[in-house]
N, C-alpha and C positions, 0 to 999 in steps of 0.2 A: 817751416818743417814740412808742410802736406805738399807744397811744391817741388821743393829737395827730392821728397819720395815721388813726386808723379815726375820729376823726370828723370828717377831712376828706374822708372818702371819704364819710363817711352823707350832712354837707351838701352836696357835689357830686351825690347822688343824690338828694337832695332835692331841689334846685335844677333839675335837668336834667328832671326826670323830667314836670312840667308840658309843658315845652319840646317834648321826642324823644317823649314815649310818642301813643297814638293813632290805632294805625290794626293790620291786623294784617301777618304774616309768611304763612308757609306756615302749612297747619292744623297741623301738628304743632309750631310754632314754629320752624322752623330758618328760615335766611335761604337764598336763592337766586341766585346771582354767574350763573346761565345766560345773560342776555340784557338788557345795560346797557351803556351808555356815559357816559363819566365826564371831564369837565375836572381833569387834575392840579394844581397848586399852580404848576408853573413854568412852563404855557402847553402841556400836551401834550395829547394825550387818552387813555383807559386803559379797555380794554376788556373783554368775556370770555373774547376773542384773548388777549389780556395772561393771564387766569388759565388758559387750556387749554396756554401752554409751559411751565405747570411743575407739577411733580406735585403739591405744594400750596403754597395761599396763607395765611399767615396775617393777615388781618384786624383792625387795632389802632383803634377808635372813639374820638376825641377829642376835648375842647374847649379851646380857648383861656383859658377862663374857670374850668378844673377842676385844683384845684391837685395830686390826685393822677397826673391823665396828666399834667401838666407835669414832676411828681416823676419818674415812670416811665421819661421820656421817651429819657438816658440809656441805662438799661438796653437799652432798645428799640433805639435805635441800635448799641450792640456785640452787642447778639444777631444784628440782619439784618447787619451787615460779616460776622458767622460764620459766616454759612450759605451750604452751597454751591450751584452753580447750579439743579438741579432744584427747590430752593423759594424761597420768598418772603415779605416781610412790607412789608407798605401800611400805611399810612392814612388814613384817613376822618378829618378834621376837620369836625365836625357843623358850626363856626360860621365859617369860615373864607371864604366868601363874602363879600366888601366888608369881609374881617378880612383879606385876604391878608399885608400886613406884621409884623403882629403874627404868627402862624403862621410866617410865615417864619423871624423872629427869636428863635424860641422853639426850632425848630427845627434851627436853626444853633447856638446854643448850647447844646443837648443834643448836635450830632454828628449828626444824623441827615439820610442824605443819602440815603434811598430814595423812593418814589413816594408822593405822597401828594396825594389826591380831594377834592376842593374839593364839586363841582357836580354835576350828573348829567341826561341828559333823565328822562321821566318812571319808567321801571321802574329807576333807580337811586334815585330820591326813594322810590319805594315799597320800597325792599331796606334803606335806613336808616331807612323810617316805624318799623319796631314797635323800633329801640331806644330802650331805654328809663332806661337808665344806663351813664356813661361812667367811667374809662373801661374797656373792654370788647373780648376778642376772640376773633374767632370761626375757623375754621380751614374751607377751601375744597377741594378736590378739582379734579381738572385740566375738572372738568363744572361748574365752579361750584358745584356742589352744598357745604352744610356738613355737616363731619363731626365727631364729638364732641361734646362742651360747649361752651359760652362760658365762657370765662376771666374771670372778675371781677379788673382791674389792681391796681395798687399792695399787693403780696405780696410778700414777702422772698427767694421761690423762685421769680420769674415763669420765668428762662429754665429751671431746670427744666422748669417747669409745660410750656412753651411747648415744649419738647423732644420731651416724652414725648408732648403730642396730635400731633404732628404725626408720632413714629413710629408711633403707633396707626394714623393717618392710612395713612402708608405703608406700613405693613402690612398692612392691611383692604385696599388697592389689587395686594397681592403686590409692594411694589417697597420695595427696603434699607431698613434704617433708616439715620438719618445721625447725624455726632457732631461737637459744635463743637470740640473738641481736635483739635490740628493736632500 
């Protein structure tokens, strides 16, 4: 089984990586949420307003066409219903433009019923140019700024994973860590 999965995660990076890579990020490679505007999936739009009300963002990069984020997907959704207000987790569907049905329905039947980014004017196209494999996330700061690592998806331990950057995160910031047990 863990093999099946790692090499559907190598051919999704395979496959994407033509597609998403190509252009650069920050010189240091991080990504920058500072200053973009974004079409949501169900007719909204989502901002850098949207990532300065909460202490951080987590960042989940995905396609329609990647069978480890569809696997993922799941997870992804009981992780965001757990977290409480001061953070957050999104998605960016890389292909989901003139895919919106399909993304929808993919979506609904993982359970996931938070924000998630279709489109973008120009400095959001340029904030998703340099990735370069999905699926993939990255953790945000109330500046847009990233903080951390990228998270490489379909892992046995994401919400761990996903836990601990984001109390690095709040911590580097001076503000609590948080805990999805209730």
């Amino acid at each position: 089984m863990k093999k099946q999965k790692l090499l559907s995660l190598l051919l999704a990076i395979l496959l994407t990586a033509p597609f998403l890579s190509a252009c650069s990020g920050n010189e240091d490679g991080t990504l920058n949420f500072s200053s973009f505007s974004a079409d949501t999936l169900d007719g909204g739009t989502f901002t850098q307003e949207d990532i300065a009300a909460k202490d951080v963002t987590a960042i989940n990069f995905w396609g329609t066409f990647c069978g480890p984020c569809i696997g993922e997907m799941p997870d992804l959704a009981a992780f965001e219903k757990a977290l409480p207000d001061n953070v957050q987790l999104i998605t960016i569907c890389l292909d989901a433009q003139g895919n919106e049905d399909t993304a929808k329905a993919l979506l609904a039947q993982a359970g996931f019923e938070g924000v998630t980014l279709i489109s973008g004017d120009n400095k959001f196209n340029n904030i998703c140019r340099p990735v370069t494999a999905v699926p993939i996330t990255v953790f945000v700061d109330s500046k847009g700024k990233q903080v951390g690592d990228k998270i490489l998806g379909a892992q046995p331990d994401l919400s761990e994973q996903y836990l601990k950057a984001i109390n690095e995160a709040l911590a580097k910031d001076g503000k609590a860590e948080i805990s999805l047990e209730k």
